[in-house]
N, C-alpha and C positions, 0 to 999 in steps of 0.2 A: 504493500500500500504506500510506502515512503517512498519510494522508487519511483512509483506510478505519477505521485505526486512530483517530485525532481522531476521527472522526464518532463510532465506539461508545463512546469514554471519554463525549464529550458527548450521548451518550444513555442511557448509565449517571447522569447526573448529576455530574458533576464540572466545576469550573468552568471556562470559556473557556481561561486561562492553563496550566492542567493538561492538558487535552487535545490543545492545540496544544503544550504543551511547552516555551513564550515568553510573554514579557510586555514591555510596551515600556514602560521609569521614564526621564523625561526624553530625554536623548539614548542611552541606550544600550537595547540588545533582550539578559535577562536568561532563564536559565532558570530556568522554574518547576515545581515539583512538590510532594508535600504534605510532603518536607520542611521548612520554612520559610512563614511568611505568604506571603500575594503581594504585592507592594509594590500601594500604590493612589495612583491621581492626586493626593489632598490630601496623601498624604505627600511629594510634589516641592516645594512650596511650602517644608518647612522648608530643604531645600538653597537656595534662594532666599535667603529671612531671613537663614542663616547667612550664607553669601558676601559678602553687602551691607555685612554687620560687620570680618571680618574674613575672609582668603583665604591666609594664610601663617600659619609655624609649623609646629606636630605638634596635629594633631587624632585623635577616635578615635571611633567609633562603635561603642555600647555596646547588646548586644542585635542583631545587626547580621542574625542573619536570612538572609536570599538576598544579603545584602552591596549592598544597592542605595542608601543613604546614601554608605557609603564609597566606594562606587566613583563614585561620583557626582563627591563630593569630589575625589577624586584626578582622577578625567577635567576638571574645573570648576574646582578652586582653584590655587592656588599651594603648596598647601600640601607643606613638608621632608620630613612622615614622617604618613602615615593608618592607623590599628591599626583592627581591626577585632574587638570582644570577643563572643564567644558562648560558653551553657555545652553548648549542643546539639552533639554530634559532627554527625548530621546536617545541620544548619543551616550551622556549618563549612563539610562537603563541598560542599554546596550553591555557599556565598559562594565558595571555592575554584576551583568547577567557572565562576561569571562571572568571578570574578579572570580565569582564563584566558582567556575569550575575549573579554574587555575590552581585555584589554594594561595593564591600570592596574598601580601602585605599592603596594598594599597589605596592610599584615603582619596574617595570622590570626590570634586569641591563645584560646585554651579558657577561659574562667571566668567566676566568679559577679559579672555586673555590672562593678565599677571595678576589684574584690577585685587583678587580676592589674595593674595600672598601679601606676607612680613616684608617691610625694608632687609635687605639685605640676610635675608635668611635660608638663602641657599648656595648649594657648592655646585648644581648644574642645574639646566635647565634646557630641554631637549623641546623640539616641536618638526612635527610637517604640515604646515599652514595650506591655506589656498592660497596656489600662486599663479593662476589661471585670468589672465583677460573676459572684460567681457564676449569679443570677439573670438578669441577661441572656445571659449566655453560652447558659443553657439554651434561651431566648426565642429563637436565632439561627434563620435561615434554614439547614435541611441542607445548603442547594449551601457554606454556609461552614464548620459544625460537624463535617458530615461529612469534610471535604477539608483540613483546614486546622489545624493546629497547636495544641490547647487554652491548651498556653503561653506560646503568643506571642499570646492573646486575654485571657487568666484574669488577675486579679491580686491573687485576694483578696476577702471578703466584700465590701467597699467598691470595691474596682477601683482602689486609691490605694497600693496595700503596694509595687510596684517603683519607681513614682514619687517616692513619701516618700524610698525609698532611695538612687535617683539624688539627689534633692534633696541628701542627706543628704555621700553619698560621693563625687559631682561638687566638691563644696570642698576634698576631702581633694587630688584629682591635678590638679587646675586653678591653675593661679599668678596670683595677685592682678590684677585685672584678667582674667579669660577670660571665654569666653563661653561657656554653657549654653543648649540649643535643645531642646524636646521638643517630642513630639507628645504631648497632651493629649486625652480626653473633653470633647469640647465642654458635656455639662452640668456637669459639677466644673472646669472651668477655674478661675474664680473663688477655688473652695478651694485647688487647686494652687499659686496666684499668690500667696494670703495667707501658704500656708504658707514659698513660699520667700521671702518677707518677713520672717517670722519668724525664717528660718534665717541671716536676714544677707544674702542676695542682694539684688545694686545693681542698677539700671535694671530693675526687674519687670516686663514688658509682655506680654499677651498679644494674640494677632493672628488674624482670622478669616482659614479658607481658603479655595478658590475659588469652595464653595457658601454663602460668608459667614455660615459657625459659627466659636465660638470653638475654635481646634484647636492653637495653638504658643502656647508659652511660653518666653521670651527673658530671660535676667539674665545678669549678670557678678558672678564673685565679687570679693568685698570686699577689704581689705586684712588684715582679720581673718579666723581662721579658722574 
């Protein structure tokens, strides 16, 4: 009867992950549905980066979606205390409903971006924003437009308006020295980089992902604010 069911979602059109109900992000199997993006294979890469840097502390993932960063985090790091920020109720329920069948350690929290975190109260702070134009958003394939979250794709005439913002509010809840990890638009990388150049962030690196485009962006903030 599950099967029967898979089969007609996916011949209705809806994607692999929504049909079956599952999605496999690194080592854990995550449910998916059109609440929330689906997590994709180049977004495991930034849990990677991160870790490398650093794996303890309080980190938090901003935009968190189906919760597949954080929970990652928590299954993978060492890390004391992983929040997990969303302004979507649905997205929430979603990252909630793998919280649960993960077994991981991590606090939900409702809001806009960083908006609900402490001054300087973290040692990382990971996200994969929407980084999508409104012009390509429309350009999208249905199996994704139709099935999949506008605002967890959208971000503005430019595609840079949530980014600028992390750039921006990531300084404010991060203590001197942390670390910043986003997923990026491979063609505005570049922009991205400069801009958090400008905002004062140290070690600015950006890093291709496993189809070797430019996809994460890596800085720690300064000792300034």
């Amino acid at each position: 009867a599950a099967l029967r069911v898979a089969v007609r979602r996916r011949a209705e059109g809806q994607p692999l992950a929504h049909a079956s109900g599952r999605v496999g992000f690194r080592n854990l199997v995550l449910r998916s549905d059109g609440r929330a993006l689906i997590p994709r294979p180049e977004t495991e890469g930034l849990v990677d980066l991160l870790l490398a840097r650093i794996r303890t502390g309080r980190a938090a993932d901003i935009g968190t979606g189906s919760g597949c960063l954080a929970l990652s985090l928590a299954a993978e790091g060492g890390f004391t205390q992983v929040s997990a920020v969303d302004i979507s109720v649905d997205a929430l329920a979603q990252a909630a409903e793998n919280r649960a069948a993960v077994g991981a350690r991590v606090s939900l929290i409702r809001g806009d971006l960083c908006r609900p975190l402490r001054p300087a109260s973290l040692d990382a702070v990971v996200s994969n924003p929407p980084y999508l134009t409104e012009g390509e958003y429309a350009a999208l394939d249905p199996s994704v437009k139709r099935w999949e979250p506008a605002a967890a794709l959208v971000s503005g005439p430019d595609g840079l308006h949530t980014t600028s913002r992390l750039l921006d509010e990531a300084r404010d809840v991060l203590h001197a020295g942390g670390w910043l990890a986003l997923e990026v638009d491979c063609t505005r990388a570049a922009a991205v980089a400069a801009q958090a150049g400008a905002l004062g962030w140290m070690d600015v690196a950006i890093h291709a992902d496993l189809f070797g485009r430019e996809r994460y962006l890596l800085a720690r903030r300064s000792a300034q604010p």
